[in-house]
VOVO-121020 format. One record per residue (C-alpha): residue in one letter; x, y, z. Coordinates in pm, 1 decimal, padded with zeros to 6 digits, m for minus. Example, Ala and Ser with C-alpha at 12.3 -4.5 7.8 and 13.67 -1.06 7.14 Angstrom:
2
R  residuo        xx        yy        zz
R        A   01230.0  m00450.0   00780.0
R        S   01367.0  m00106.0   00714.0
//
This chain:
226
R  residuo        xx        yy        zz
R        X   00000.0   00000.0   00000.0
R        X   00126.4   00374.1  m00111.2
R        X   00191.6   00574.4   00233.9
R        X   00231.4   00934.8   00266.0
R        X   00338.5   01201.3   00542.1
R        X   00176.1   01501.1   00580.3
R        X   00329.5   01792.2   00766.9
R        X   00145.6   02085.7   00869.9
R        X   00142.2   02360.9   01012.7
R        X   00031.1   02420.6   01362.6
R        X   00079.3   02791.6   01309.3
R        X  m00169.3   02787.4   01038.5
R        X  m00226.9   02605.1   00737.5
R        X  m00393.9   02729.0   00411.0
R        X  m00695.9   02436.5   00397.8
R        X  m00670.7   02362.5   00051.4
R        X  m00342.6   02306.3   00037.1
R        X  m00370.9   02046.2   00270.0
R        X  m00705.9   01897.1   00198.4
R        X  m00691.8   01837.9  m00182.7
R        X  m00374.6   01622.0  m00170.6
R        X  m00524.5   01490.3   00171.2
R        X  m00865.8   01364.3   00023.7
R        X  m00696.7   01291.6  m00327.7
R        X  m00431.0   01056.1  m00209.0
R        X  m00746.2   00895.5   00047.1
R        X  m00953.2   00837.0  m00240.1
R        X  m00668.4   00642.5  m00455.2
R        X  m00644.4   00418.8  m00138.9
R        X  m00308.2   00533.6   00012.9
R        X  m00248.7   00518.3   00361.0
R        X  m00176.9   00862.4   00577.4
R        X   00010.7   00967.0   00825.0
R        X  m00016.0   01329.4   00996.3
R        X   00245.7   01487.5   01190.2
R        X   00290.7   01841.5   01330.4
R        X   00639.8   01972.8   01443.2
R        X   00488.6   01917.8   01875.6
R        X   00212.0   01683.3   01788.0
R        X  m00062.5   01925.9   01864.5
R        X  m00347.7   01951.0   01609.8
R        X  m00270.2   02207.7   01307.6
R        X  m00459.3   02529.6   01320.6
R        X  m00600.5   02654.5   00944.1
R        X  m00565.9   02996.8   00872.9
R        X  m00925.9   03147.0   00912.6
R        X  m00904.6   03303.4   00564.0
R        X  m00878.2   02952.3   00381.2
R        X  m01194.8   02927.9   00495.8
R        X  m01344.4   03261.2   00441.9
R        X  m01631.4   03231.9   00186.2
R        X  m01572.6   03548.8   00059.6
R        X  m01221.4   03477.1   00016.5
R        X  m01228.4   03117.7  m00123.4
R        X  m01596.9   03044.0  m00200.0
R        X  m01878.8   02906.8   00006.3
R        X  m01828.8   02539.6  m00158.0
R        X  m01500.9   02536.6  m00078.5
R        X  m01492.6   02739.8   00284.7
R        X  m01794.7   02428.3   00402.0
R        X  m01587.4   02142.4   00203.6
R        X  m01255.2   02225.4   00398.0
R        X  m01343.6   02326.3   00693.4
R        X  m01563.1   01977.9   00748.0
R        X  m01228.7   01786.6   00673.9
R        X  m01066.1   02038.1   00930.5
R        X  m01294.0   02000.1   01216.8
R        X  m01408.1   01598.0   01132.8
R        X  m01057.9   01411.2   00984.9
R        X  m00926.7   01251.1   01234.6
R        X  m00582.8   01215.6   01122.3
R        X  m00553.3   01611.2   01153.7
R        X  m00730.9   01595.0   01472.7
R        X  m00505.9   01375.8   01640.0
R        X  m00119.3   01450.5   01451.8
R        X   00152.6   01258.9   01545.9
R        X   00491.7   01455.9   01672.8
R        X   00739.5   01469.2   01377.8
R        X   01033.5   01425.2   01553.2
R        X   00858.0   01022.3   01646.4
R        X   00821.3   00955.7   01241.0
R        X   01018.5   00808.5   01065.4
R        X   00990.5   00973.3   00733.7
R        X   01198.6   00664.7   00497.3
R        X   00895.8   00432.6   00615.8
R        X   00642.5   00680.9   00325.0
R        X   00632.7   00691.3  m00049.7
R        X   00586.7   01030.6  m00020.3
R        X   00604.4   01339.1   00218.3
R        X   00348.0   01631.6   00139.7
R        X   00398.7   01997.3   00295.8
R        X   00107.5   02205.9   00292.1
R        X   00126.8   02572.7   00255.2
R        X  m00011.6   02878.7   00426.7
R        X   00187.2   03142.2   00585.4
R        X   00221.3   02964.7   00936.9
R        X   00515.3   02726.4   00744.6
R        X   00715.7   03016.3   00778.4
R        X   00717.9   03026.2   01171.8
R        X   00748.1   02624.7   01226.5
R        X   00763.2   02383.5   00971.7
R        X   01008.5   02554.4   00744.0
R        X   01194.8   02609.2   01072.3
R        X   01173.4   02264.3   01220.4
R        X   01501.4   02030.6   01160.6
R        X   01303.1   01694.2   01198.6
R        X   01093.9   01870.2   00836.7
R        X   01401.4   01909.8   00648.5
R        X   01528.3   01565.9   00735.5
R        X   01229.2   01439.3   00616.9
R        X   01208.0   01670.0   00254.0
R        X   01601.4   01575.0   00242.6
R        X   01502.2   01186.1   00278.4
R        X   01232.4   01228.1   00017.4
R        X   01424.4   01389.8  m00263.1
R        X   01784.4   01211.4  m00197.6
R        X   01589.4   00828.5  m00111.9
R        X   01301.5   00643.1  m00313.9
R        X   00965.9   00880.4  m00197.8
R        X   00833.0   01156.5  m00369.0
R        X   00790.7   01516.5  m00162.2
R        X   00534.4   01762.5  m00282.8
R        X   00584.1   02119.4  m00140.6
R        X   00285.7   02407.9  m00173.7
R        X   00233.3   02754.0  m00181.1
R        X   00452.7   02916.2   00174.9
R        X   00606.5   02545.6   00241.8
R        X   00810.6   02607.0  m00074.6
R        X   01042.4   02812.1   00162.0
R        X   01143.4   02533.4   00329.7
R        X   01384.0   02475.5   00000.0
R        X   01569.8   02730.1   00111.2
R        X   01674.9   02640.1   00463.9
R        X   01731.8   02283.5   00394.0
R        X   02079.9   02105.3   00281.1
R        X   02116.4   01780.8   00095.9
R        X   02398.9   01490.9   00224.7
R        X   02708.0   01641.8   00052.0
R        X   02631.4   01951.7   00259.5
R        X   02468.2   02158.6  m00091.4
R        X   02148.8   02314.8  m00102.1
R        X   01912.0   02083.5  m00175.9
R        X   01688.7   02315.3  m00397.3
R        X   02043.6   02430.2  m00618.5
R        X   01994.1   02384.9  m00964.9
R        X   01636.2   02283.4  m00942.8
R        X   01336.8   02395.9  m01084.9
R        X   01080.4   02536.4  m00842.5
R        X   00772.3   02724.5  m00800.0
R        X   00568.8   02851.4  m00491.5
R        X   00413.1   03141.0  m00387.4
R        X   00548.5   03420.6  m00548.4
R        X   00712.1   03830.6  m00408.8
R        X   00469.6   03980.8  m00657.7
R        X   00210.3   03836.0  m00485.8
R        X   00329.8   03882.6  m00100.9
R        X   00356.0   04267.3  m00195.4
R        X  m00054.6   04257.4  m00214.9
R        X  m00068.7   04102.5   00205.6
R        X   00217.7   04262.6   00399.7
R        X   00211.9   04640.1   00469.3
R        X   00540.1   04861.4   00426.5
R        X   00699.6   04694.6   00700.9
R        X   00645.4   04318.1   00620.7
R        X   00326.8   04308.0   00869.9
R        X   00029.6   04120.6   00797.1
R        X  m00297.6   04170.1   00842.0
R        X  m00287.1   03966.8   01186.7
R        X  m00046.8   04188.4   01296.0
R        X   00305.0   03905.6   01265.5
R        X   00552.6   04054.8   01089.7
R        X   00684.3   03802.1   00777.2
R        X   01063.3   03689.3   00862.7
R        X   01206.6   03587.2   00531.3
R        X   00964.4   03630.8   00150.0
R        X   00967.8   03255.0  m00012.9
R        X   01065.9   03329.9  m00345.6
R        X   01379.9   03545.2  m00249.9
R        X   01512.1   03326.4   00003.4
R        X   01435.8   03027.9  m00235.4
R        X   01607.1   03192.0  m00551.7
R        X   01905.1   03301.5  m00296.2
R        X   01978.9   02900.4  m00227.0
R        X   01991.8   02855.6  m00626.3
R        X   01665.2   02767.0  m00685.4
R        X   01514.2   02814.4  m01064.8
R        X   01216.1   02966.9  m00948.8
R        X   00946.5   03009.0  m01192.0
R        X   00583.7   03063.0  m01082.6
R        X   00430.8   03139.9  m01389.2
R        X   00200.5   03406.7  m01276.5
R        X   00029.0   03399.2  m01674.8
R        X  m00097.4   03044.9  m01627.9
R        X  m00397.9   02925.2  m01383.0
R        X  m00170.6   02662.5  m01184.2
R        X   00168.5   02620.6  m01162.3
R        X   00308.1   02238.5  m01056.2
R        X   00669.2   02187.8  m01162.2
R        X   00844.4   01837.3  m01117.6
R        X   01199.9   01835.7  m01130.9
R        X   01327.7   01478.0  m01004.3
R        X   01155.0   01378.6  m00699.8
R        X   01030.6   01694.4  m00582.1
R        X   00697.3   01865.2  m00682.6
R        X   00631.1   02240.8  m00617.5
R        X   00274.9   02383.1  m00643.6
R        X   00252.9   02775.4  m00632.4
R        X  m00057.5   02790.7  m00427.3
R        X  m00449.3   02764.6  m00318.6
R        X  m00538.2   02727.0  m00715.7
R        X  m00290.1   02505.8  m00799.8
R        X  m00404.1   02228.8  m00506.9
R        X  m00576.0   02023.7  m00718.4
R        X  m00315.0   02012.4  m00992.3
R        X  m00050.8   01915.7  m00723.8
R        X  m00243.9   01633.4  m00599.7
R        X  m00321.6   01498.5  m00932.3
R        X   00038.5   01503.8  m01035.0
R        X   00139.2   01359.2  m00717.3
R        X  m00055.8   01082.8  m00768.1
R        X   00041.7   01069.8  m01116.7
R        X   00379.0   01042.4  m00955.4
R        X   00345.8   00768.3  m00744.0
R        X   00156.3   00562.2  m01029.8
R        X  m00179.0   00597.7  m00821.4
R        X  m00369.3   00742.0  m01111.2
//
């Protein structure tokens, strides 16, 4: 059976960055594992499931995986998983990645693990930054030379004020794409197109909300689960 590690964010995920690869890869019959840097259950950032911000259909659909999936509800701790026992390791976006998961050493064993061993490791949206901060076994950045995309600087310019603040008042530490393109990433989101999913090897990079359900599908694609 095809097994998969999800890490989110218990600083606040974007919902359907998590829940389209989450109900995708249930449906094709693979097994799921959820861990959280501490083991406590992932907050969602409330705008993910904002109707006015993401639609009524979708606000309802995520949220009742959010409050009712008990595999978010009750997350293992990260640093207790050992990520070489999945197929593949998924990262959900959403701004909170910035403040743990892209932070947490235990997450970039386990996107290291992915790319360098046999899984597969799809990356969304704010996760993508995660490239950045994470080195590969001959001590290199492990997104150098690749092709990426994620959520782009053109768009970050439309949340955070003058001084990097958002709206919730937490100031952003580092911007994804610059921090990604300053490890040697080939970042390309493609801002023309609807979605943006690039595969380079065994990493997958979604830019964002839109591109959710093009990330699952070509994870599964991936994995031969279509």
């Amino acid at each position: 059976m095809t097994t998969a590690l999800f890490i989110v964010s218990e600083e606040g995920y974007w919902g359907e960055e998590c829940t389209a690869p989450l109900s995708s890869l249930t449906d094709a019959g693979a097994e799921i594992t959820v861990a959280t840097p501490s083991g406590s259950p992932p907050e969602i950032d409330e705008r993910s499931v904002d109707p006015d911000t993401v639609g009524e259909e979708t606000a309802q659909r995520v949220r009742e995986i959010h409050e009712s999936d008990d595999r978010l509800n009750d997350p293992e701790a990260l640093a207790t998983v050992d990520p070489g026992e999945f197929d593949a390791v998924v990262f959900p976006g959403g701004h909170g990645t910035v403040w743990d998961v892209n932070q947490d050493r235990h997450a970039r064993a386990a996107l290291r693990e992915a790319v360098e061993g046999d899984g597969k490791a799809l990356v969304v949206c704010h996760a993508v930054g995660i490239l950045g901060f994470t080195w590969g076994s001959d001590g290199s950045r492990i997104v150098d030379g690749r092709r990426v995309t994620g959520f782009p600087d053109a768009w970050e310019t439309d949340i955070v004020d003058e001084n990097d603040v958002l709206p919730n008042g937490r100031k952003l530490p580092y911007w994804v794409e610059a921090e990604v393109s300053a490890a040697g990433g080939d970042w390309d989101a493609d801002l023309d197109a609807d979605t943006s999913v690039v595969v380079d090897g065994d990493l997958i990079t979604a830019r964002g909300p839109e591109s959710s359900a093009a990330a699952a599908e070509t994870l599964l694609a991936e994995l031969g689960l279509e």
